[in-house]
N, C-alpha and C positions, 0 to 999 in steps of 0.2 A: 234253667229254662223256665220253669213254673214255681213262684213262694204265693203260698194261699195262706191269709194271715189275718186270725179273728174275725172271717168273713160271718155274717150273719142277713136271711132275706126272710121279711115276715109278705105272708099274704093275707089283710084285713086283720084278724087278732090273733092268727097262726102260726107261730114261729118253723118257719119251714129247716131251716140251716143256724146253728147256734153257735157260732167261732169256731169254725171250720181252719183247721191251721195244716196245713202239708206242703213238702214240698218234690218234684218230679226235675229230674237228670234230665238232659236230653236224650234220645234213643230210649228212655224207658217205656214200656207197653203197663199201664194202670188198668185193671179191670175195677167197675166200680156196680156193686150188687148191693142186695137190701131190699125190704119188704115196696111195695107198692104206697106211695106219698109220703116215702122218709125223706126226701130230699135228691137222692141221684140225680137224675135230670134237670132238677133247678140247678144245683151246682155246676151241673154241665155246663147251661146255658148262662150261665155265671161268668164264666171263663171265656166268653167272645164278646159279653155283654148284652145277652140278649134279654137279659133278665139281670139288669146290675141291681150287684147286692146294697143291703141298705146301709152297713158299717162295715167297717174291714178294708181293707186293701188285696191285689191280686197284680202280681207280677209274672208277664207271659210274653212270648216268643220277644221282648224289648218295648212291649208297651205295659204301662200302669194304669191298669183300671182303680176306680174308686168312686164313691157313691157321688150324683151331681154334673156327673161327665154327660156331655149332651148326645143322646142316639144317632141323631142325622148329624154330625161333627164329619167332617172330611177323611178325620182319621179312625173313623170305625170302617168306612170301608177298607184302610190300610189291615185294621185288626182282622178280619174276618179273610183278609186275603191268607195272613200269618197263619192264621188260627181256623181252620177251614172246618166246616163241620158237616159229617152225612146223616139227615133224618131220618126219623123211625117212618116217615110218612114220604121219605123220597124227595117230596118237588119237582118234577120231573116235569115240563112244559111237556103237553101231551101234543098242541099243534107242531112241536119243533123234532126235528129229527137227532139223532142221536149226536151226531158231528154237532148239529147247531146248539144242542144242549150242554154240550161242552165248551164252544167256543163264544158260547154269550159275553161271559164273562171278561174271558181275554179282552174280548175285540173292544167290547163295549165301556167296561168300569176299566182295564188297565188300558187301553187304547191300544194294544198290540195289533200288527199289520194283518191281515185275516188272512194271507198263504200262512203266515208263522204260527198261527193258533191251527189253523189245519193239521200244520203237520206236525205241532205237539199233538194236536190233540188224538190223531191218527196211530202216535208213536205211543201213547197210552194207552189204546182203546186193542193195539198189539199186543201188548204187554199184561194187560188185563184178561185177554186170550177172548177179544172180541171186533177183531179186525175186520170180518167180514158185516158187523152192524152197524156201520157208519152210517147208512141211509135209511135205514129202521128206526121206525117211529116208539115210542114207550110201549103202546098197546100191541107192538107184535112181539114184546121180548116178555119172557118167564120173569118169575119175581129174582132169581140171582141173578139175572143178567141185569137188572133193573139197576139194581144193590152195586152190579161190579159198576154202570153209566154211573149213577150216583157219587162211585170212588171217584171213580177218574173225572167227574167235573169236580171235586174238590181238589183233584191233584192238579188240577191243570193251571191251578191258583199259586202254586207253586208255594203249599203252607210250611210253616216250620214245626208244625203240630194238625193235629189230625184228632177230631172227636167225631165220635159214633152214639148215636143213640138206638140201643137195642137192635144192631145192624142184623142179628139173624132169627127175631123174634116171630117172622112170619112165613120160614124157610122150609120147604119138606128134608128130610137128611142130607140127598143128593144135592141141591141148591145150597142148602147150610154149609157143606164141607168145598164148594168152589170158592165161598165170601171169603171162608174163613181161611183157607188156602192164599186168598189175595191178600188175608189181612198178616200172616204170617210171611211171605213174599215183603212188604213193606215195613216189617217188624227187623226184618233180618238188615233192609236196607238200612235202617237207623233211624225210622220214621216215629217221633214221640206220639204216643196216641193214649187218649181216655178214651175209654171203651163203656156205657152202662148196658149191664145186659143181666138176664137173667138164666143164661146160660154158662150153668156150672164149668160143662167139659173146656169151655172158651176160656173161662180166667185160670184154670189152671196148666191148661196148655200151653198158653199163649203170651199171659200177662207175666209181668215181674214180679208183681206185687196186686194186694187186693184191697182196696177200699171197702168196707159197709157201710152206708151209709143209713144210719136207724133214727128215726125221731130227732133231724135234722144234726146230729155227732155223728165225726167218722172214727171208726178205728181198722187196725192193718194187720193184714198178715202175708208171709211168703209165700206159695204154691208149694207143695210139698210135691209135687211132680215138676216143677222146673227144673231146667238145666241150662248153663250157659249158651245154647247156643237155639234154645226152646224146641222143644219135644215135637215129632210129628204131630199133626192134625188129622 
């Protein structure tokens, strides 16, 4: 699904990521932790191309990223469809209602018929165990309920991978333990996901495996509370 290979992305004279080499099954859940400006997040945004790296190659959901590929190219919208990502910052159009923030996307970048994006998006927003805020604006939902619109307009892209940036970093426990409840719900489905977080209890619950990502090297270890079929949350 994902081969990450000699990747390397400096910023001015800073070598952010240093040949970064790993690679991700499908259905595997990655948590990816590490001090603050070792790299996590760049490499994140590595992997949809939001931030192409300067050497290296990165093979994901059937496309090839590589340094020189052009941003506006027709086929980063394809990638970003595949490879969907939820910010630590949301995005969340505040003039748009909840329905609409979901089905921008559809209607708009894959041209789908707007009753069929409805009622995906409807059939998500059920799922996500938020049916009844389809007409709710960003500013009348709590910060998980924000986090769970967030998911589901990344789901509604219909990605073969799913990245998270620090999805429960700004969560009180109650709101933490619903994200994290969706993000195990989609773990189970088969859903490949990098996760960076700096939420210990989440990579060992949750993840397969753990990345650090320190002074732009990664190294791994296995959750010693995993189980094949991952632990409650």
């Amino acid at each position: 699904m994902i081969q990450i290979r000699d990747v390397h992305k400096r910023y001015g004279n800073r070598d952010v990521l240093r040949g970064i080499d790993a690679d991700v099954a499908a259905g595997e859940v990655i948590a990816i932790i590490g001090p603050s400006g070792g790299g996590k997040s760049t490499l994140l945004r590595c992997l949809n191309y939001l931030a192409p790296c300067d050497h290296g190659s990165i093979e994901i959901a059937g496309f090839t990223l590589r340094p020189g590929l052009d941003p506006a190219a027709p086929m980063m919208r394809e990638l970003r469809a595949a490879v969907g990502m939820v910010f630590q910052d949301l995005h969340l159009f505040p003039h748009l209602s909840v329905l609409d923030n979901i089905t921008v996307a559809p209607r708009v970048v894959h041209k789908r018929p707007a009753a069929q994006a409805r009622r995906e998006a409807q059939d998500l927003l059920a799922r996500l165990g938020l049916g009844d805020r389809a007409d709710s604006y960003p500013s009348q939902l709590s910060g998980g309920q924000k986090q769970r619109v967030a998911i589901a307009r990344a789901l509604a892209q219909k990605p073969r991978v799913l990245l998270f940036d620090e999805p429960t970093s700004a969560l009180d426990p109650a709101l933490r333990n619903d994200v994290l409840e969706v993000m195990r719900l989609l773990a189970r489905d088969g859903m490949t996901m990098l996760i960076v977080t700096h939420d210990i209890a989440l990579s060992t619950v949750l993840a397969d495996r753990i990345w650090t990502v320190e002074e732009g090297a990664l190294t791994e270890t296995v959750p010693q509370a995993q189980t094949p079929s991952r632990c409650a949350i």
